[in-house]
DODREN-365542 format. One line per 2 residues: their letters; for each residue y, z, x of C-alpha. Coordinates in steps of 0.02 Angstrom, whole numbers, plus 50000, padded with zeros to 5 digits. Layout:
<atoms>
a = Y:Z:X; ...;
</atoms>
This chain:
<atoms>
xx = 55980:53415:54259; 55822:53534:54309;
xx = 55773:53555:54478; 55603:53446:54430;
xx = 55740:53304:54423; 55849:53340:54585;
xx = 55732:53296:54708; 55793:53247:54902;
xx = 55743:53051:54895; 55755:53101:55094;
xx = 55594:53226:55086; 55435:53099:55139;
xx = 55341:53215:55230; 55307:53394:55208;
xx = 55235:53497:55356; 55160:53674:55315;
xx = 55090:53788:55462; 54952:53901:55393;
xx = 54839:53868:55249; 54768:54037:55159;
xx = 54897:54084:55031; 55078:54036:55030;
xx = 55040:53857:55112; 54909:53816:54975;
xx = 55026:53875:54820; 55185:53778:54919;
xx = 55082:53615:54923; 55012:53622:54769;
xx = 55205:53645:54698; 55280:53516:54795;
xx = 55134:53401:54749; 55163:53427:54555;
xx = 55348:53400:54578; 55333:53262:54684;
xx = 55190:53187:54702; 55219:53041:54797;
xx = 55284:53151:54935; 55170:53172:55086;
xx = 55093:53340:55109; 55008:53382:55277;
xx = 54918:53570:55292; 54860:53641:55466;
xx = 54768:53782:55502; 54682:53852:55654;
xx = 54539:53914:55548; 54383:53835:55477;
xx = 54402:53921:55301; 54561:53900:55217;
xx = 54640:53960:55044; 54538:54101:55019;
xx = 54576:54274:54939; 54586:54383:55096;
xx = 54617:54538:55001; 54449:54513:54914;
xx = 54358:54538:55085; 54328:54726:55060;
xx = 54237:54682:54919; 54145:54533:55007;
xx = 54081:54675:55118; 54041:54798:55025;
xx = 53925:54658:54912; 54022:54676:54741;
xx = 54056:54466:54792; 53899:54415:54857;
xx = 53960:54264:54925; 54088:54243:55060;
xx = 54118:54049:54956; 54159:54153:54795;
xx = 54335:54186:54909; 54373:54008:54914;
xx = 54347:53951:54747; 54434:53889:54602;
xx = 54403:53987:54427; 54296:53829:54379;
xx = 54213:53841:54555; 54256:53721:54649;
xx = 54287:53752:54827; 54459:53744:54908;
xx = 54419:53653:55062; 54486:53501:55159;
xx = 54410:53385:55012; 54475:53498:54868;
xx = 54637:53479:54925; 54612:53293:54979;
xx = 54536:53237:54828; 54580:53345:54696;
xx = 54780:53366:54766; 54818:53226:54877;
xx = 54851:53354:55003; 54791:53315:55202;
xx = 54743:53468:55287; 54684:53471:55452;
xx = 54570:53640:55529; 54538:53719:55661;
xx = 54704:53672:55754; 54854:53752:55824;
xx = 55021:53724:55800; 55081:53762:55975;
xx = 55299:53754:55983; 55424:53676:55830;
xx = 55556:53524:55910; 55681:53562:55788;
xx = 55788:53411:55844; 55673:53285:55842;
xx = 55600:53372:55697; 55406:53371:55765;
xx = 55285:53520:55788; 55146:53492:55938;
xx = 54961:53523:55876; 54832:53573:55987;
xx = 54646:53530:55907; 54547:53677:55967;
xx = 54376:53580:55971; 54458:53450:56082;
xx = 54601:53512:56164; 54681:53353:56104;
xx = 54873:53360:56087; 54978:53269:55953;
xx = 55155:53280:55870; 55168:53318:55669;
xx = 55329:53237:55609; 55418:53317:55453;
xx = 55570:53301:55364; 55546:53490:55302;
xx = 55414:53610:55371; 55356:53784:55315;
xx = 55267:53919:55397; 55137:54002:55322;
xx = 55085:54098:55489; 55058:54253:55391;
xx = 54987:54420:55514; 54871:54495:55640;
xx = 54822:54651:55661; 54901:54764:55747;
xx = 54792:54835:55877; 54767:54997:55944;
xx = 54807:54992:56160; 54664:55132:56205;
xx = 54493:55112:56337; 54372:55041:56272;
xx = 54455:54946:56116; 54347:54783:56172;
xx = 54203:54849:56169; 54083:54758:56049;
xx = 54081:54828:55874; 54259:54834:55883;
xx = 54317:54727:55728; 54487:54700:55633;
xx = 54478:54648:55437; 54598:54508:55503;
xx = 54516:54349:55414; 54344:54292:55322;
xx = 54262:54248:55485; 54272:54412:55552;
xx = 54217:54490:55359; 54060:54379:55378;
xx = 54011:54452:55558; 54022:54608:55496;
xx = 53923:54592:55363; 53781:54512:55458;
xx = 53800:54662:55572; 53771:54788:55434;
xx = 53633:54673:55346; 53537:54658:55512;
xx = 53521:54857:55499; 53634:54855:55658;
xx = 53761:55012:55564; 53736:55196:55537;
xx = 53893:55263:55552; 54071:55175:55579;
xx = 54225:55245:55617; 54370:55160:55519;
xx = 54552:55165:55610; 54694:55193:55498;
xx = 54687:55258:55308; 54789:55133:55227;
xx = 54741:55019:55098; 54601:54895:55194;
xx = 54542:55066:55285; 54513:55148:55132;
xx = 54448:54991:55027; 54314:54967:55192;
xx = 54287:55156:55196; 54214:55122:55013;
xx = 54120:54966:55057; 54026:55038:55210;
xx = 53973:55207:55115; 53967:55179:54930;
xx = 53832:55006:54953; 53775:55023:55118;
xx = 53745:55216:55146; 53842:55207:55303;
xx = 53886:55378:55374; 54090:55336:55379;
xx = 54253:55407:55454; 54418:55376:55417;
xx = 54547:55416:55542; 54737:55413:55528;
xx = 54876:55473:55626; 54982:55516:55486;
xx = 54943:55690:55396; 54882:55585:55235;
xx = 54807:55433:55172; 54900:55279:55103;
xx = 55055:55368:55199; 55235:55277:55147;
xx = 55143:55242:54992; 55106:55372:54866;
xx = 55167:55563:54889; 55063:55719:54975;
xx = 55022:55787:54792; 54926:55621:54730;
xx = 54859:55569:54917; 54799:55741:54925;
xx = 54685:55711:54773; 54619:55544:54816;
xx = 54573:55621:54984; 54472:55750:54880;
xx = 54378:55621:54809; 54330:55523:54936;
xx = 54269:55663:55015; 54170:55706:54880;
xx = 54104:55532:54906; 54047:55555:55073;
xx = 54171:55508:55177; 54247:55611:55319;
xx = 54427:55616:55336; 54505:55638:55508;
xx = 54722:55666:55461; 54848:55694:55584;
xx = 54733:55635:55721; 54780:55498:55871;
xx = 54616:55384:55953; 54637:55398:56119;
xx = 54498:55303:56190; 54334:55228:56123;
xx = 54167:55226:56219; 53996:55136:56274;
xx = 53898:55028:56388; 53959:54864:56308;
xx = 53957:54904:56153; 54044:55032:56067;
xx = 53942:55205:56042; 54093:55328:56023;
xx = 54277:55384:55953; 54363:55481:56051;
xx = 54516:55586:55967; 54628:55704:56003;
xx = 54496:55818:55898; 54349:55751:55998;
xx = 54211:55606:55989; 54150:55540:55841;
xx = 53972:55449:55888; 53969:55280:55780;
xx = 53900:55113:55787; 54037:55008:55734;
xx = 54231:55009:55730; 54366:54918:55608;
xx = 54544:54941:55654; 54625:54931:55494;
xx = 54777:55018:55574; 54927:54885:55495;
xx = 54972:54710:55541; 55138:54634:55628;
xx = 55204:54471:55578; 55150:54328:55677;
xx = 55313:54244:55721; 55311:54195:55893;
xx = 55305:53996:55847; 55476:54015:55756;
xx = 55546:54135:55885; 55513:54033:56015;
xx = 55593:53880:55917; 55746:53963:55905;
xx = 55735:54039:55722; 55827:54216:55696;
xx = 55700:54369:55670; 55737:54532:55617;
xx = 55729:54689:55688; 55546:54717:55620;
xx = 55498:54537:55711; 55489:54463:55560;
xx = 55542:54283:55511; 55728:54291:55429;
xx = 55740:54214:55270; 55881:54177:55138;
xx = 55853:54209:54945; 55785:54020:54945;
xx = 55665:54052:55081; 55761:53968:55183;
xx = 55739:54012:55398; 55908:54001:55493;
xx = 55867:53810:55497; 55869:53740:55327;
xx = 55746:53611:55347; 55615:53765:55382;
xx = 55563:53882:55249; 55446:54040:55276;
xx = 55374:54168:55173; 55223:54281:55149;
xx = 55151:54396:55283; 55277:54338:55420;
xx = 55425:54374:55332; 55561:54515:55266;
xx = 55623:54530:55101; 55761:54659:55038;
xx = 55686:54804:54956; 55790:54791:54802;
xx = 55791:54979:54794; 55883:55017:54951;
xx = 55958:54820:54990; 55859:54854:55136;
xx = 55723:54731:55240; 55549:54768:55158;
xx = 55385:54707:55222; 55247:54678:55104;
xx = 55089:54586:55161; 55042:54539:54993;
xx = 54944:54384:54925; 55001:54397:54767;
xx = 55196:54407:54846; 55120:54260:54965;
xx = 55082:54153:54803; 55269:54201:54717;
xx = 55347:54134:54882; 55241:53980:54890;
xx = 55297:53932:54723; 55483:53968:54749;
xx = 55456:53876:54940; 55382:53717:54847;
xx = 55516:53711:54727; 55667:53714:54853;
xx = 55579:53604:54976; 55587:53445:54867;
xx = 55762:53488:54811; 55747:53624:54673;
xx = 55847:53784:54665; 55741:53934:54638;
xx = 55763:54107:54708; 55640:54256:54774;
xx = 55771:54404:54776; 55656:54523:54852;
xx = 55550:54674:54786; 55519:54838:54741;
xx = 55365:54866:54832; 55192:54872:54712;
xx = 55028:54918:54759; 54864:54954:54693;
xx = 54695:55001:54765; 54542:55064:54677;
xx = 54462:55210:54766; 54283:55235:54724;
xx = 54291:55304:54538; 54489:55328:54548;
xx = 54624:55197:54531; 54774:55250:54637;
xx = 54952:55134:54604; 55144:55121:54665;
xx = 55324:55051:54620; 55470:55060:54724;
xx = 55481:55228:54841; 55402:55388:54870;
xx = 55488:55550:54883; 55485:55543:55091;
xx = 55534:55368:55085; 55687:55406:54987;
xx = 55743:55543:55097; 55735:55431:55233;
xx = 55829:55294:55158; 55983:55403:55111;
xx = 55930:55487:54963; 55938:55663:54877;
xx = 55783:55646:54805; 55686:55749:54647;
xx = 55492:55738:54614; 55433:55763:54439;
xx = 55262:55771:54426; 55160:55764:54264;
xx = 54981:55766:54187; 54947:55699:54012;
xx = 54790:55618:53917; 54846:55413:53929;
xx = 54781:55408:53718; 54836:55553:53570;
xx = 54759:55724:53616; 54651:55689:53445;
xx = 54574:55533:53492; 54376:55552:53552;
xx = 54386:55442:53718; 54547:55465:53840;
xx = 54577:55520:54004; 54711:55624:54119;
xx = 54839:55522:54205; 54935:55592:54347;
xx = 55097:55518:54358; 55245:55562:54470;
xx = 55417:55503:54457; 55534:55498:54608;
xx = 55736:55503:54562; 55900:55533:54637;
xx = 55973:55693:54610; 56159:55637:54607;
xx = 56140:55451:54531; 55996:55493:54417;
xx = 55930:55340:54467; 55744:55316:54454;
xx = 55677:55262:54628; 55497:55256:54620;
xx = 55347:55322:54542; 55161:55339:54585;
xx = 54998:55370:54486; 54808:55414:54498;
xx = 54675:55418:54346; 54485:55372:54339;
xx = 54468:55179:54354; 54553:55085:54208;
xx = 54688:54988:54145; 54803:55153:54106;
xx = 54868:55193:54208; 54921:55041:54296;
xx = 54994:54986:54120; 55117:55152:54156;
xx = 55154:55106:54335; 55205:54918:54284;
xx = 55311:54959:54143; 55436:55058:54268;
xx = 55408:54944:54408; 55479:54792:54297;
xx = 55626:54902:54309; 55671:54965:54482;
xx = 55762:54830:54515; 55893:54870:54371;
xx = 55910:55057:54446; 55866:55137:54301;
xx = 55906:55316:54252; 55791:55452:54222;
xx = 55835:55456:54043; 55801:55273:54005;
xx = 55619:55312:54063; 55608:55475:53946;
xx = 55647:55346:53794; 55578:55167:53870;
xx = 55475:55126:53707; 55293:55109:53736;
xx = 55169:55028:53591; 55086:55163:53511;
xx = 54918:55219:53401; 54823:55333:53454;
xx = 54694:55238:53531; 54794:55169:53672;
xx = 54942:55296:53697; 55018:55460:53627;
xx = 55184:55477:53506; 55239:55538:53633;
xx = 55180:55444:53799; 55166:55493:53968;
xx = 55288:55390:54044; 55432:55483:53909;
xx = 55360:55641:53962; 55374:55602:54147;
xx = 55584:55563:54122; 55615:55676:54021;
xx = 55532:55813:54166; 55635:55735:54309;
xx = 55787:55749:54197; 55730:55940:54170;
xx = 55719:55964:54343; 55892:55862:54389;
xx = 55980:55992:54281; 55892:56134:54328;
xx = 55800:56206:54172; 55628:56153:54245;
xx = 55620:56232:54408; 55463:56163:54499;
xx = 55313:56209:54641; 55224:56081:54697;
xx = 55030:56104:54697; 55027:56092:54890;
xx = 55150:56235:54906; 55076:56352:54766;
xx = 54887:56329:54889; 55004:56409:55030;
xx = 55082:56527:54925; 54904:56594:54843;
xx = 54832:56596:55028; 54985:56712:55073;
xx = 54950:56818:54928; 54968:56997:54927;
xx = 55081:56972:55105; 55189:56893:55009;
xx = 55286:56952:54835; 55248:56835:54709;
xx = 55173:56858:54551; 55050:56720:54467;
xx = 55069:56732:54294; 54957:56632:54184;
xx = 55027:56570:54009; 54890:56479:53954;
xx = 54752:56582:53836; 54651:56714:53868;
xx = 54490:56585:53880; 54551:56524:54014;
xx = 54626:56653:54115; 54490:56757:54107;
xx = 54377:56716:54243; 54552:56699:54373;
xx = 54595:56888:54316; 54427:56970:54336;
xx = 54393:56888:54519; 54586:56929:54545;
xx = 54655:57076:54456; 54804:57125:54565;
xx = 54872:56950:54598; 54804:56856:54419;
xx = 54907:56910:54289; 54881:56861:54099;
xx = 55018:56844:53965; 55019:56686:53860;
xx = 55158:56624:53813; 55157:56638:53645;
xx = 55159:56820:53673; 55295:56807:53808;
xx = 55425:56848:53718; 55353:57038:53659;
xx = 55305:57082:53835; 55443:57026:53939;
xx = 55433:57211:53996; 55262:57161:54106;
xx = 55366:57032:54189; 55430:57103:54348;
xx = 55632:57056:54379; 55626:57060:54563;
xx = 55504:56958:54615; 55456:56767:54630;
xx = 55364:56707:54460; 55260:56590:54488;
xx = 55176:56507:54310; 55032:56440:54275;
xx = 54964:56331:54137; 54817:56202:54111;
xx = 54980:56049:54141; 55129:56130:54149;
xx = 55214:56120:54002; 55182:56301:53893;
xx = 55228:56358:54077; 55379:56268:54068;
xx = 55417:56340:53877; 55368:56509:53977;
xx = 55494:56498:54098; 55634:56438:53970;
xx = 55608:56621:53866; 55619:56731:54041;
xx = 55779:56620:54078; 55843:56682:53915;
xx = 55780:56851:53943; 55867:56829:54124;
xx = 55720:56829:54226; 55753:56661:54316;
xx = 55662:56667:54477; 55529:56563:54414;
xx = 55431:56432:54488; 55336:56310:54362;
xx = 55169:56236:54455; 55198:56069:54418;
xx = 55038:55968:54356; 54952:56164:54309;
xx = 54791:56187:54347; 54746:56010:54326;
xx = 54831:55977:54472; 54756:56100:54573;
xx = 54593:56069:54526; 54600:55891:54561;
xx = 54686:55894:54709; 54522:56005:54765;
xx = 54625:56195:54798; 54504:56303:54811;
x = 54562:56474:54705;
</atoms>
């Protein structure tokens, strides 16, 4: 028997708190399972169902219209007569659900227009209560032009600010994904003079690795926007409104502010019903979605999931993991057995001209959670090196030293499909803990006009497992910049394999620390080499560098250091030589 057929004849009413993402995708589940179950949305919002993770882009103009949010694909708007006419679904705005009787199986509304109270009854209820922001506890942090990205409302007020000429410069709290995406909206439309500050000592931290957030913080300065890393706000200032920034690095004058500095789960109403939390604050929830009651589900924003990387609770404010749950919620709620069994953790966020992605954990994150963790790091064309139109892709591949096992990998390329294709293919597989050499043979369509014989991805396993066994040794980009700033006080020696072409202009500016040999010719003048000092190579990606540094191992020269990514690297992450 499917679930479809093992319905609870008990379930007559359905109860959902919140009505952006999950609640919308639950209903519309339970009401094509069972539709002549009663379905009853609230929401303390006007606008409801909308794609809040299109509001950047609502901002910045790319969606001209704040309705664009809320509709269908065949545009129709998803409003209380959508879902009452089109769904059979009663939802009821602009009122708060104030506490949860769990015995008597009620939930107290509050209209906010009226200040009317009234008891919901249910036989199961989910909560949708999804985030807030979290907010920054400085002086001055209610000032006017003090805004959070925290629903559509607030996305339409600032965009009549900024259309009423009201903006010259902002100041954007917090470098994460909505800081960044709004860092793009404000400058690259608007011609706002914009700041980006973050406490953390690079953007998107927890997300991608210092090599790859190092070059998308080259380019969006080289868009215009000034970056402010490793820096706390310690107060903001102004005569009612807010005129000023104050850091730990000084004031930064500006006309408008958006905290974009995280969100925390908003589970107070289930707290204070009784319902276990976790340590994070978040709702608890079973594989089923279930809360510790089992006639209340939860899921999206205001829940944790296990990271199924570590087994660990995992927080992802997602709306595409909002509309998964909502499905799985709908399914169990009228007597179905589906499963959400957690998630690796993937992300993607377009950055001007770049298009920056994640699966599963970075090379920090790993140490944290246990881990003795390798980075490979590669740079390839994403088509055949013949083919007239490709790009680089900068991949890097996270894995555990002792296990093998892949546990996360990160890329950055112009804006395109690439990319991302690379990143999904090994996400899809975190979850089995694969090893470093399934990746260097996971097979990947080819012809030359959409990947190489051999692709990327196999190059980036086959590197880790280089660098697992210890033929590859590596230098990461980051440390090569301090090394080359310490040069002549230190003893290494920069040896550049590629051709003469293009070591030419790095010898003549630096003749005593820029030293030519390529490595085809490596092998009859291993007698230039030096055999007591640090060798640090250096080619255009870092692979006739690594064939360099296999022929001094043979010749047993083997304190060599292969810049991972090669100049590539370098120059994209915007090291100055």
């Amino acid at each position: 028997m499917s679930f479809c057929e093992r319905k609870i004849s008990m379930v007559q009413k359905i109860l959902i708190i919140g009505a952006v993402a999950l609640g919308p995708k639950a209903a519309c589940r339970i009401k094509r399972l069972s539709p002549e179950t009663k379905v009853t949305m609230v929401d303390q919002g006007s606008l409801i169902s909308y794609g809040g993770c299109g509001i950047p882009y609502f901002v910045s103009g790319d969606v001209s219209d704040a309705s664009q949010l809320q509709s269908t694909s065949f545009h129709m708007v998803r409003d209380e007569k959508f879902f009452r006419e089109a769904k059979d679904i009663e939802v009821i705005t602009r009122t708060k659900a104030k506490s949860i009787n769990r015995a008597r199986q009620v939930v107290l509304v509050e209209d906010l227009q009226t200040g009317e109270e009234k008891e919901l009854p249910y036989d199961r209820l989910i909560l949708a209560t999804g985030s807030r922001p979290r907010r920054i506890s400085v002086p001055g942090s209610d000032l006017k032009g003090v805004f959070t990205v925290s629903n559509l409302d607030e996305a339409m007020a600032i965009k009549t600010k900024i259309a009423a000429g009201e903006v010259g410069k902002a100041v954007i709290i917090g470098g994460g994904a909505i800081g960044l995406e709004m860092a793009e909206a404000l400058s690259d439309l608007w011609g706002i003079e914009t700041t980006v500050v973050e406490i953390a000592d690079q953007v998107l931290p927890g997300v991608i690795g210092k090599a790859i957030a190092r070059m998308a913080q080259n380019h969006i300065v080289e868009k215009g926007v000034s970056l402010q890393l490793s820096s706390r706000v310690v107060s903001m200032e102004g005569d009612g409104k807010v005129s000023a920034v104050v850091t730990e690095k000084g004031p930064i004058e500006t006309d408008m502010v958006i905290i974009a500095a995280g969100v925390i789960p908003n589970s107070d109403l289930a707290g204070d019903a009784g319902l276990r939390l976790t340590e994070r604050g978040a709702i608890w929830v079973n594989s089923r979605m279930q809360t510790s009651d089992p006639s209340i589900y939860a899921g999206g924003d205001c829940v944790e999931i296990p990271n199924l990387i570590t087994g660990r609770p995992g927080f992802y404010p997602l709306g595409s993991m909002a509309n998964r749950q909502g499905r799985v919620i709908g399914t169990n709620a009228v007597g179905g057995r589906a499963n959400f069994e957690g998630a690796v953790g993937s992300f993607v966020i377009k950055i001007f001209d770049l298009s920056v992605a994640s699966a599963g954990l970075t090379l920090g994150a790993a140490e944290k959670a246990g881990f003795d963790p390798v980075s490979a790091f590669v740079v390839q064309f994403d088509r055949a090196h013949f083919y007239p139109e490709k790009d680089l892709l900068y991949l890097e591949l996270v894995a555990d030293r002792k296990t093998r096992q892949v546990l996360g990998i990160q890329g950055l390329a112009d804006k395109g499909d690439s990319m991302l294709a690379r990143i999904n293919a090994v996400a899809s597989l975190l979850r089995h803990k694969p090893e470093v050499a399934e990746i260097g043979n996971i097979e990947i369509p080819y012809s030359p006009p959409f990947s190489s014989a051999m692709d990327i991805i196999n190059a980036l396993g086959n590197t880790a497992e280089n660098i697992i066994e210890g033929r590859n040794k590596v230098i990461e980009p980051e440390d090569f910049a301090s090394w080359w700033e310490n040069r002549g006080k230190g003893d290494a020696f920069f040896l550049d394999c590629r051709g003469w072409g293009n070591a030419e202009p790095f010898v003549n500016k630096y003749p005593d620390h820029w030293i030519s040999i390529p490595q085809d010719e490596l092998r009859a003048r291993l007698g230039e080499v030096p055999k007591d000092r640090p060798i640090v190579l250096i080619c255009n990606t870092g692979v006739r560098s690594y064939e360099a540094q296999l022929i001094l191992n043979q010749a047993g020269i083997t304190n060599t250091f292969n810049l991972q990514g090669g100049m590539a690297a370098i120059k994209k992450s915007g090291i100055r030589l």
